[in-house]
Structure formats: C-alpha cells, structure tokens
LUMSE-470323 format. One record per atom (N, C-alpha, C): x, y, z. Coordinates in steps of 0.05 Angstrom, whole numbers, plus 5000, padded with zeros to 4 digits. Example, Ala and Ser with C-alpha at 12.3 -4.5 7.8 and 13.67 -1.06 7.14 Angstrom:
! LUMSE-470323
526448865156/524649105156/526449345156/525749555142/527349795143/525850015157/
This chain:
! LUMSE-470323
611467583256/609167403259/606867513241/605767273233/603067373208/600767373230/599567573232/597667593257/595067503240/593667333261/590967293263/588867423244/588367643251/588367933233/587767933212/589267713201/590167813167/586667673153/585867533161/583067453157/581567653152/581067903164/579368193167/579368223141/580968263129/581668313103/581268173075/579367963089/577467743060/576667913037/575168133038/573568203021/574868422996/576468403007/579368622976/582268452977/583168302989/586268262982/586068012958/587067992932/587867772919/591367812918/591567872926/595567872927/596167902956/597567762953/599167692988/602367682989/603367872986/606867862985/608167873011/608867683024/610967773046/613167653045/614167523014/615967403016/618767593023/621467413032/624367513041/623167713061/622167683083/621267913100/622567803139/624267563133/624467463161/622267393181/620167343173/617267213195/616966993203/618266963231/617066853247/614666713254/614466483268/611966323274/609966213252/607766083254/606566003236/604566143216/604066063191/601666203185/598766083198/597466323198/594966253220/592866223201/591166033215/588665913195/587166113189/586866363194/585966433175/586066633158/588966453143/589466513114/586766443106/584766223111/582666073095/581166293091/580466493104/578366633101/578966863073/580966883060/581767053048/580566953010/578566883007/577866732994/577266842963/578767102958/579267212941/582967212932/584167172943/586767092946/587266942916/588967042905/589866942877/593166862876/594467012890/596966982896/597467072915/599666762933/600466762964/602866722956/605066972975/607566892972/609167013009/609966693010/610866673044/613566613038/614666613016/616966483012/619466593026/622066473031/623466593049/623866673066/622566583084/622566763113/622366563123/622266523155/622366383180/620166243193/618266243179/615666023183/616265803192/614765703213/614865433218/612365343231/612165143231/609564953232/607764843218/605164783221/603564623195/603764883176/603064753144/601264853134/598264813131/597465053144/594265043144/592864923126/591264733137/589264593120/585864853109/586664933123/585165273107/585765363082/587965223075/588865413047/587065193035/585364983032/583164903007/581265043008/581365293027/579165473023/578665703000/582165712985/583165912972/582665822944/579565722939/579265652913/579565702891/580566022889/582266102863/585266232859/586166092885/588866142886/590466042863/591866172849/593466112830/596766032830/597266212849/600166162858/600666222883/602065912895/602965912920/605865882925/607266072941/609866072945/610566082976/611665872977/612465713019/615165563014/616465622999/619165532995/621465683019/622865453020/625065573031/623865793076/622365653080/621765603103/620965323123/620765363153/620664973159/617564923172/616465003147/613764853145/612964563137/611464493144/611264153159/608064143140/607263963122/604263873124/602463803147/600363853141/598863693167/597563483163/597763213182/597363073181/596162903163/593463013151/591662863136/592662863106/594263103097/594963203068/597363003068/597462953041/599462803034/601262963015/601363173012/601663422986/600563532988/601663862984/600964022995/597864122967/598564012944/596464002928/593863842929/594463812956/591563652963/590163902978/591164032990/590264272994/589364432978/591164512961/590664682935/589464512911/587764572902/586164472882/586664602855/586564742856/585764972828/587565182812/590865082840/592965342839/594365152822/595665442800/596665292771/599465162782/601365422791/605165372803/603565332839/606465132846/606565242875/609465172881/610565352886/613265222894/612965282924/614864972926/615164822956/618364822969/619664762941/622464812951/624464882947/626165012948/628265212938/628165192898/627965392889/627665312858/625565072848/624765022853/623064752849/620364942845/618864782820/616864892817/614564702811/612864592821/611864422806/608564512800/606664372782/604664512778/602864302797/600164342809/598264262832/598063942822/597763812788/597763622782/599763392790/602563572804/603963452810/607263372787/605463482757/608063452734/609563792735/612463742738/615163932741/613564092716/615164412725/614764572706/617664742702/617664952681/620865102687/620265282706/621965242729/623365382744/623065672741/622265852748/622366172744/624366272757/625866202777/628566322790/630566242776/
C-alpha cells in the first residue's frame, strides 16, 4: 500500500519509482501534494481504484506510468490527460504509449 505519507515528502521528490513492486490498494490523494514530481511510475503492480484527480496538481509532471494495474478514472475526467496537462508520455496500457495531446507515440517497451 502507497501510504498517505508519501505527501510529507513535497519539497525534494521529482522521481517516483515503484513500478513491478506488487502494491496493493489505491493511490492516495496525496500524490497532489508532491508538486515537484517530474516522473510517476506505478506501473505494474496491483492498484486499484480511482485515479486521483490530484494528479492536475503535478504541473510539471513529465511522465506518467499506471499501466497494467485496475485503475478506474474518476468520474468527472474523461482521460486521464485531462488530469495531466503538461506531461509529455503517459502510458495507460500495457505497451501503449500515448502523448497528453492524445496523438500515439513509439512505444519504449
């Protein structure tokens, strides 16, 4: 589980790796507070539930990686790049890469 916690930690983390790590439960809102955050990678593991509408807080996030877990949008987002504004890649699903504008890019896996 990604604890609550991980928010404390706003003022130095821009890299966030926990991808292939087996984690359980949801990510907790506040990922938002991490607002130095450049690269998020949740990929692979056992996540489930929304994705936080906190992550439009991550205004210079560059790359987001939530592939290949059973994460759900929340309600209001229609894409998860409605969230993300500013992040160049985000991949969403297994190999699939697409850029925030929504046009396919090559694949890095």
């Amino acid at each position: 589980t990604i604890p609550s916690e991980i928010g404390q930690l706003a003022n130095s983390l821009t890299l966030l790796d926990l991808q292939n790590n087996s984690i359980t439960g949801s990510i907790p809102s506040q990922i938002g507070l991490l607002t130095l955050l450049q690269q998020l990678y949740f990929n692979d593991n056992l996540l489930s539930g929304y994705i936080p509408i906190e992550l439009k807080s991550l205004s210079i996030l560059k790359n987001l990686s939530i592939d290949n877990n059973n994460l759900m949008l929340e309600q209001n987002a229609t894409a998860v790049c409605d969230l993300i504004t500013n992040c160049k890649n985000t991949w969403i699903e297994q190999s699939q890469c697409i850029k925030c504008d929504g046009s396919p890019t090559q694949s890095s896996t």
